[in-house]
C-alpha positions in Angstrom: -39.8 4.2 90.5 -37.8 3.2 93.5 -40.3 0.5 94.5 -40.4 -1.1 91.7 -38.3 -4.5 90.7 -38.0 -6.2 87.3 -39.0 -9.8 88.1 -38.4 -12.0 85.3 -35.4 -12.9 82.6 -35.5 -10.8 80.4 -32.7 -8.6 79.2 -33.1 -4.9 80.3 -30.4 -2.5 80.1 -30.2 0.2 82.7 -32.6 2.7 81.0 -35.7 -0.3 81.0 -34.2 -2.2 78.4 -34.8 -3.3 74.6 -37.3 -6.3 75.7 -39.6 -4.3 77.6 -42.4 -6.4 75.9 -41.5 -9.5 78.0 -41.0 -7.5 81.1 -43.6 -7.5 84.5 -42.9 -4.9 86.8 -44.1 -5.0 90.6 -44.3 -2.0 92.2 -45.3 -2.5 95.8 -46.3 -0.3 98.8 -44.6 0.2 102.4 -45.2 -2.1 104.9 -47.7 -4.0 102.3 -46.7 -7.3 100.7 -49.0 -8.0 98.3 -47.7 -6.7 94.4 -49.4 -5.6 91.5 -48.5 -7.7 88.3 -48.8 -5.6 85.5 -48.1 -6.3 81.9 -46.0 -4.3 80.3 -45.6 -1.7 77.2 -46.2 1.8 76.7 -49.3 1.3 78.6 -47.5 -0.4 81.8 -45.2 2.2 82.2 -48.0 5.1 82.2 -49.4 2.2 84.9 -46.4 2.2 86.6 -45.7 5.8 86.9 -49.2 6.7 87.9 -49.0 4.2 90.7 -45.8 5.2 91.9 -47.2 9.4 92.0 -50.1 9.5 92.1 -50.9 9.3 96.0 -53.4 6.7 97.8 -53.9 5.6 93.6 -52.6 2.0 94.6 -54.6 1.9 97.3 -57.2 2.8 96.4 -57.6 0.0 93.1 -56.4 -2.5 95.3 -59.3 -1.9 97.6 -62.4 -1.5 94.8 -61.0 -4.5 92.9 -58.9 -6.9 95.3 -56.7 -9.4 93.9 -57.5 -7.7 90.4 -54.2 -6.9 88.9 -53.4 -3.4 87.0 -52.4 -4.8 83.2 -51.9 -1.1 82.2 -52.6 2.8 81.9 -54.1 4.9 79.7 -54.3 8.6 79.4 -57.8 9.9 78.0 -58.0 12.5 75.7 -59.2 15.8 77.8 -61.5 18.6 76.8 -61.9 22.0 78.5 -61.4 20.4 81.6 -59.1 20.7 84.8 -59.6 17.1 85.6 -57.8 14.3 83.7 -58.9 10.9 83.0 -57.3 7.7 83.0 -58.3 4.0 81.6 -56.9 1.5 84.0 -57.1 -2.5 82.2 -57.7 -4.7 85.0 -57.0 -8.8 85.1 -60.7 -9.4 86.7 -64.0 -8.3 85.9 -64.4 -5.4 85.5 -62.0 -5.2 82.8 -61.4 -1.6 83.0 -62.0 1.3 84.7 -61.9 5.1 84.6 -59.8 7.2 86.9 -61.0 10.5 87.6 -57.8 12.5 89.0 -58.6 15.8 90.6 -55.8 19.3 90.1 -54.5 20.0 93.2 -55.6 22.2 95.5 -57.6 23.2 98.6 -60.1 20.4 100.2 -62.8 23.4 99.2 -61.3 24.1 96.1 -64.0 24.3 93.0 -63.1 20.8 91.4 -63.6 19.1 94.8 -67.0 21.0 95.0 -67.6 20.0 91.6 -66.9 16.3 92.1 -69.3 16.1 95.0 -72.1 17.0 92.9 -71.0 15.2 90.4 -71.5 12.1 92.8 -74.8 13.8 93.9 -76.0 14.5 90.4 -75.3 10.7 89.6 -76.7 9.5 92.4 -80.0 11.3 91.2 -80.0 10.1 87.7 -79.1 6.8 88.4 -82.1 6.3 90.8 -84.1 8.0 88.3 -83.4 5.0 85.7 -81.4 7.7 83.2 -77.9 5.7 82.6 -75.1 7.1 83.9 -71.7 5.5 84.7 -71.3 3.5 88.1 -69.1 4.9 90.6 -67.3 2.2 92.2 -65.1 4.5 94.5 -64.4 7.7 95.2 -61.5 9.4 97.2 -62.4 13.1 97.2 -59.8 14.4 99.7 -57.0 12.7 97.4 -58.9 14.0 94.2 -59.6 10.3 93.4 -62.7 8.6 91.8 -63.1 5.5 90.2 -66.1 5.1 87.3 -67.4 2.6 85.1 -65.3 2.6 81.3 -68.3 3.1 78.5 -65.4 2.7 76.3 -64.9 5.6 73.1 -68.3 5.4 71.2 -69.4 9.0 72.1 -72.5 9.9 70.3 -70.5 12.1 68.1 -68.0 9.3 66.7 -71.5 7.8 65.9 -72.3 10.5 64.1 -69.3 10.1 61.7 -69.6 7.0 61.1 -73.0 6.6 59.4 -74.4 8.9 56.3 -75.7 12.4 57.0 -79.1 10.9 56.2 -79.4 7.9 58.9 -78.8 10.6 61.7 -82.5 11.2 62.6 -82.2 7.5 64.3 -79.3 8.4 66.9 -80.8 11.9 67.0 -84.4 10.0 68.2 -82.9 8.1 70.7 -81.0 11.2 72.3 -84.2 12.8 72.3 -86.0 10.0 73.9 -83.6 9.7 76.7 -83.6 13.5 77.3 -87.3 13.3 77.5 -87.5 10.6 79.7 -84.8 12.5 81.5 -86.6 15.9 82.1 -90.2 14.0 83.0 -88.2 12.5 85.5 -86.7 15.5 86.9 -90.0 17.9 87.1 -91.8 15.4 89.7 -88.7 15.0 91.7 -88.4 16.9 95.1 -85.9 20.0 95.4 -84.0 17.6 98.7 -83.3 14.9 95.6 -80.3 16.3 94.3 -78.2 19.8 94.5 -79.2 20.3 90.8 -82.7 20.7 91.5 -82.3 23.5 94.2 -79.4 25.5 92.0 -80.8 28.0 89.2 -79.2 29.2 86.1 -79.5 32.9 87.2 -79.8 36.0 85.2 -76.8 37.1 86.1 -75.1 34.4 84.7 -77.2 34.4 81.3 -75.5 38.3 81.0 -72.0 37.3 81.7 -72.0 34.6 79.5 -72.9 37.2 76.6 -70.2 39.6 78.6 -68.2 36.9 78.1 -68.9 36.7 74.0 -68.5 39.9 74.0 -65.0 40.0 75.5 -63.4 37.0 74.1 -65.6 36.4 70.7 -65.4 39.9 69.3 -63.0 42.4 71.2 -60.0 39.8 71.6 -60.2 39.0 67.8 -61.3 42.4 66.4 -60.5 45.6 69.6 -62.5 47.2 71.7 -66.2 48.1 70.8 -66.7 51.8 70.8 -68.5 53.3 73.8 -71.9 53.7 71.4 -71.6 50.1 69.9 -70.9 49.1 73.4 -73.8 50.7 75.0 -76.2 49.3 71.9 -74.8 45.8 72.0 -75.5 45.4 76.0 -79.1 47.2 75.8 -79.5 44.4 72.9 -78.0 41.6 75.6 -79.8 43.1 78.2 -83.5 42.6 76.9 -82.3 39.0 75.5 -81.2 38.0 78.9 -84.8 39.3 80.2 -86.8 37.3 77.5 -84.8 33.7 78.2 -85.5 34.3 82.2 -89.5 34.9 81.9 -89.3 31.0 79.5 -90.5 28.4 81.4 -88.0 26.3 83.9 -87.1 22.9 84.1 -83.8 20.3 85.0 -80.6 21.5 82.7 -78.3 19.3 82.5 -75.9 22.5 80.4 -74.0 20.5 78.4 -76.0 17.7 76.9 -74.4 17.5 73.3 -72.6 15.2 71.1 -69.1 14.4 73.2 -71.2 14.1 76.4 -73.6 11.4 75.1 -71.9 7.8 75.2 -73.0 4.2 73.7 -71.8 1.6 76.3 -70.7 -1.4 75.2 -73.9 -2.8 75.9 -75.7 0.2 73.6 -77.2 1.8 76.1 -77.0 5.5 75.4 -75.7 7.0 78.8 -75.2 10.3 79.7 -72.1 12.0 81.1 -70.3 14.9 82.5 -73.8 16.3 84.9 -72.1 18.2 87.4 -73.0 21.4 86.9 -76.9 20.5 86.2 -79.4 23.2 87.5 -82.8 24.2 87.2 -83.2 26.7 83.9 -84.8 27.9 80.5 -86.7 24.4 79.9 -85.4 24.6 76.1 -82.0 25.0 77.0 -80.9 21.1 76.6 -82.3 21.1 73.5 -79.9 23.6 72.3 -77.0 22.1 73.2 -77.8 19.0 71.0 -79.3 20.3 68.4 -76.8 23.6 67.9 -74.4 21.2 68.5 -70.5 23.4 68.3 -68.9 20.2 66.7 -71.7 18.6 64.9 -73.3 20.6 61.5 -77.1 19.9 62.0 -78.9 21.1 59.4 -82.7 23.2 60.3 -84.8 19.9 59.0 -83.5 17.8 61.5 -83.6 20.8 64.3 -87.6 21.1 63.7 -87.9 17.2 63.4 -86.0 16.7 66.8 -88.1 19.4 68.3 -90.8 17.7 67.1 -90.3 15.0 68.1 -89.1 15.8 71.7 -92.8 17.7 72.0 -94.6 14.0 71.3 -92.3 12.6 73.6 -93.2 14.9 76.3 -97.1 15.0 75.3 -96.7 19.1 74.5 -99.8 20.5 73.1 -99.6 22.6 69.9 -99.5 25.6 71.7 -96.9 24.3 74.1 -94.8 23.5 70.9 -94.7 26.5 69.5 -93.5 28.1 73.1 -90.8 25.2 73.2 -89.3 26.7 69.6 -89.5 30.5 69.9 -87.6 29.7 73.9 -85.2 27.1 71.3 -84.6 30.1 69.3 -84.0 32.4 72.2 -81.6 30.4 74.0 -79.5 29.3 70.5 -78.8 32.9 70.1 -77.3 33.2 74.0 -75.9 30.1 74.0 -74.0 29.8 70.8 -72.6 33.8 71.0 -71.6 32.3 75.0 -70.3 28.8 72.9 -67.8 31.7 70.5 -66.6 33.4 73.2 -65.5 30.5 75.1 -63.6 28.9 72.5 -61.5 31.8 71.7 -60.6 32.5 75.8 -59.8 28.6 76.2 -57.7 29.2 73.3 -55.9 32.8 74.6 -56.4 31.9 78.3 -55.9 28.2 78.2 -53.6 28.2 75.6 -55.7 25.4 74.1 -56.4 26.6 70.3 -58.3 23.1 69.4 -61.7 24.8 69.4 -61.5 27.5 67.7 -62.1 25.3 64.3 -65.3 26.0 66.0 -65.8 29.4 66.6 -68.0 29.8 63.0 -69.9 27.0 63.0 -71.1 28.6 66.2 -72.2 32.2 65.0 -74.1 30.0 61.8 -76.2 28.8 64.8 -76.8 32.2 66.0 -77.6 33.2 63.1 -80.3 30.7 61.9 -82.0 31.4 65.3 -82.5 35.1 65.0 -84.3 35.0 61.6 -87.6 34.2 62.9 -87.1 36.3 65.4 -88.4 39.6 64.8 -87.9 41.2 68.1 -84.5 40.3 67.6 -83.6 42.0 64.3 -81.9 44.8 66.3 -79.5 42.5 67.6 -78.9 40.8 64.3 -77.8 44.2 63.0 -75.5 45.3 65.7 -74.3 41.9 65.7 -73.6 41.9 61.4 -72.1 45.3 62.0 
């Protein structure tokens, strides 16, 4: 805060005063004489102190919006993530923006990595005509990126706020867009985008369940013995085999309720496709309709299904392929989903998912009753 000057009447004490209301603070750069008004509060001093630390910040802002003043700062609630988001309010249009603020560390280092596909991945959707928040900078080296603000109407605070019954509507227009989404991807060229020429390998499917395994029953319950152990990954194994022979298409991983946003002009936009890849065709579908922090009930599952397979022109028999790979990849997915919350809870120290840790396994097990080849697995798994 040694740059920055209190520049009006006000009565501040020493320690930024009582009035802090009726205060605008200017924090300026070396050798640079324009200042930043900003107006002040709770969320001006966030503002303040981000500008002041946060390195090439300033300079960046002042160069995607010039002469547009910072009013303020706001952190954003964070998931699982390393990265941590900001909303900046702006004077000019536009009135806000995101800050996408990189951890520190090498200019290889996995979130750097991640960010430029996450540019990449953007690019592709967004030339695809499948909505996706602008980028209007982006400052890798310094772990920067500026993005459009959607605002806080995530597909999931939707959710809540209408009757169980009325959710088939949002649910349709989900599927729609993931539809429209995947038709877009499977005539697109492998040089389009990173995601395209990445595969969810096998050996990733089996760690994930190494992973469940691990976290989701020997962290909460001690270590298998050596029989159930060999059992349960001969079990994992062949479950891993049956979801790589399904039928491939664009993933986007991750396409549930708190990644699905209604801008302000209610378009339903898509977010957080870094890590997209080519896998199990089914695979999205899981993810919104075994949704971890959403209770969907089997009627609207086989109605969304449905209604995806119309969507997509599927044949009957193309249908039916679509809900036994569903099925397949619910049981891998969710047991992975179990796992993860309890290591982001042990690991991260982060316990805020574990309220869904059961919800998850109810998933699983919904998915391996019609599944007959699977009854082994069901029993090791009750066990």
């Amino acid at each position: 805060l040694t740059r920055v000057r209190v520049q009006c009447g006000a009565e501040c004490s020493e320690e930024w005063g009582v009035a802090l209301r009726d205060v605008v603070l200017r924090p300026t750069t070396h050798g640079d004489p324009a200042r930043r008004g900003i107006a002040c509060g709770r969320a001006l001093l966030h503002a303040v102190y981000m500008l002041e630390t946060v390195p090439h910040l300033a300079q960046l802002l002042d160069a995607t919006f010039p002469g547009s003043a910072v009013q303020g700062m706001q952190a954003l609630k964070g998931e699982a993530s390393t990265r941590r988001y900001y909303r900046v309010q702006l004077a000019g249009a536009p009135r806000s923006c995101i800050v996408m603020r990189l951890p520190d560390e090498a200019a290889d280092g996995p979130a750097r990595t991640q960010a430029r596909s996450f540019l990449d991945v953007q690019r592709f959707l967004s030339e695809g005509g499948v909505p996706v928040p602008q980028v209007y900078a982006q400052d890798i080296p310094n772990g920067l990126l500026l993005l459009e603000d959607l605002g806080d109407d995530t597909f999931d605070a939707r959710l809540r706020s209408v009757p169980r019954s009325d959710w088939d509507v949002p649910y349709a227009s989900a599927i729609a867009l993931l539809a429209r989404l995947h038709a877009m991807a499977q005539n697109a060229q492998p040089e389009a985008s990173i995601a395209l020429r990445r595969r969810f390998e096998a050996s990733l499917l089996r760690w994930e369940l190494d992973h469940f395994r691990e976290w989701g029953l020997e962290a909460l319950h001690g270590p298998l013995a050596a029989a159930d152990r060999a059992e349960l990954d001969a079990h994992f194994d062949a479950l891993t085999a049956s979801i790589t022979a399904l039928p491939l298409g664009f993933v986007h991983r991750d396409y549930q309720s708190r990644n699905l946003m209604w801008a302000p002009d209610d378009r339903l936009c898509v977010i957080d496709f870094q890590d997209a890849f080519i896998g199990p065709a089914p695979y999205d579908l899981v993810a919104l309709l075994c949704d971890s922090y959403v209770d969907i009930d089997a009627r609207l599952q086989d109605a969304m299904l449905l209604r995806y397979a119309e969507e997509r022109d599927f044949t009957a028999a193309q249908l039916t392929e679509l809900v036994h790979g569903f099925r397949l990849i619910a049981v891998q997915r969710k047991l992975k989903d179990a796992g993860r919350f309890v290591f982001i809870d042990r690991v991260r120290g982060n316990p805020s998912f574990l309220p869904y840790y059961p919800g998850s396994l109810s998933y699983v097990a919904r998915a391996l009753r019609p599944l007959p080849e699977l009854a082994p697995l069901a029993s090791c798994l009750r066990r």
